[in-house]
C-alpha positions in Angstrom: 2.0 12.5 7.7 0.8 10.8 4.7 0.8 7.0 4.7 0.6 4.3 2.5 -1.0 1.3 2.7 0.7 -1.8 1.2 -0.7 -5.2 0.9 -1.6 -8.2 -0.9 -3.9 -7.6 -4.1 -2.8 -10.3 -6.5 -4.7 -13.3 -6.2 -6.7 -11.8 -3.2 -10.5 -11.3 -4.4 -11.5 -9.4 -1.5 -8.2 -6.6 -1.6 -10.3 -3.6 -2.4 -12.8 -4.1 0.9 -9.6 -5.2 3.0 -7.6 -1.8 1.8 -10.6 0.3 2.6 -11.2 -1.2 5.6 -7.3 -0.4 6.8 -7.9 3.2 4.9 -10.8 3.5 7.6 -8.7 2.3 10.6 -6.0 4.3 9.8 -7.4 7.4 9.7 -9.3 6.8 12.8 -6.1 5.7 14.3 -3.6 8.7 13.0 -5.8 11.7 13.3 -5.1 14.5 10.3 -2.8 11.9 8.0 -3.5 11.7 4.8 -3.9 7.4 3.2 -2.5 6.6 0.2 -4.6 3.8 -0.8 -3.2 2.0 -4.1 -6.0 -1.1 -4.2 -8.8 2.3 -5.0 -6.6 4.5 -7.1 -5.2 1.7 -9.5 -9.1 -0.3 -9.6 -9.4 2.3 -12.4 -6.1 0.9 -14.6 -7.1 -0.3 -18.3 -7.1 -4.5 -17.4 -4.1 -4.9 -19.8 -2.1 -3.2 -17.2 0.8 -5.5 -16.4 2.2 -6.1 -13.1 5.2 -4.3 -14.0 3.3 -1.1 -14.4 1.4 -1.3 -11.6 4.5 -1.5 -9.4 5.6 1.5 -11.2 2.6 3.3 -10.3 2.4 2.3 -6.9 6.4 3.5 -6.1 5.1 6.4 -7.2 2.6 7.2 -5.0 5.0 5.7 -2.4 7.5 8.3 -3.3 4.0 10.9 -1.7 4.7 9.2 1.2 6.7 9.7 4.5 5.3 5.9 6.4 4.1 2.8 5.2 1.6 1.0 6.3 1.8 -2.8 6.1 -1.3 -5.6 6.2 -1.0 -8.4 8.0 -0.7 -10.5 4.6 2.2 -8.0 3.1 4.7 -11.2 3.5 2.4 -13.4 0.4 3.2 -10.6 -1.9 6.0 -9.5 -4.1 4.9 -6.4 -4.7 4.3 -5.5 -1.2 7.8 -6.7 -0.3 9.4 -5.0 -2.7 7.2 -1.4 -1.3 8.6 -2.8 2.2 12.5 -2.9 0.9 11.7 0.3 -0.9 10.1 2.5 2.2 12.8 0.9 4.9 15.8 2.0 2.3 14.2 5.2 2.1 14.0 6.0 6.2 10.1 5.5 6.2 7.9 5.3 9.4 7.5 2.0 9.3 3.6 1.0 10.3 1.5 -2.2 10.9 2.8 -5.8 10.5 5.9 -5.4 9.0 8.0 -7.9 11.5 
């Protein structure tokens, strides 16, 4: 199973400890998955990287997936509402917070 982990970045100062933090839990929680953790991989993007091109990034590492896991703040962000409509369309394993 690999899972990714969607949640709120934008605006959020404290995203890359909060992502890690669910990386941790998840992997204690899910035993042999493999976490997709897009706050770590895209942390290394050139900062005139536009939203737009993140999202395009992050559907593709998505599109690695077979489950989604949501944050409890996944609701404040487009971005991780559009990965939510995107995984559910796509018969994911829907994980977390994502009523």
């Amino acid at each position: 199973m690999k899972i990714y982990i969607s949640g709120k970045i934008t605006g959020d100062s404290g995203y890359i400890e909060k992502f890690k933090e669910a990386e941790k839990k998840i992997r204690q929680q899910y035993k042999g998955c493999e976490v997709i953790n897009p706050a770590v991989i895209l942390q290394t993007m050139p900062e005139s990287t536009t939203h737009e091109e993140y999202m395009m990034i992050s559907l593709c590492l998505l599109d690695m997936c077979d489950s989604i896991y949501l944050l409890p703040d996944w609701k404040e962000s487009k971005g991780a509402k559009f990965e939510f409509c995107w995984a559910s369309n796509r018969g994911y394993k829907l994980m977390g917070c994502f009523l």
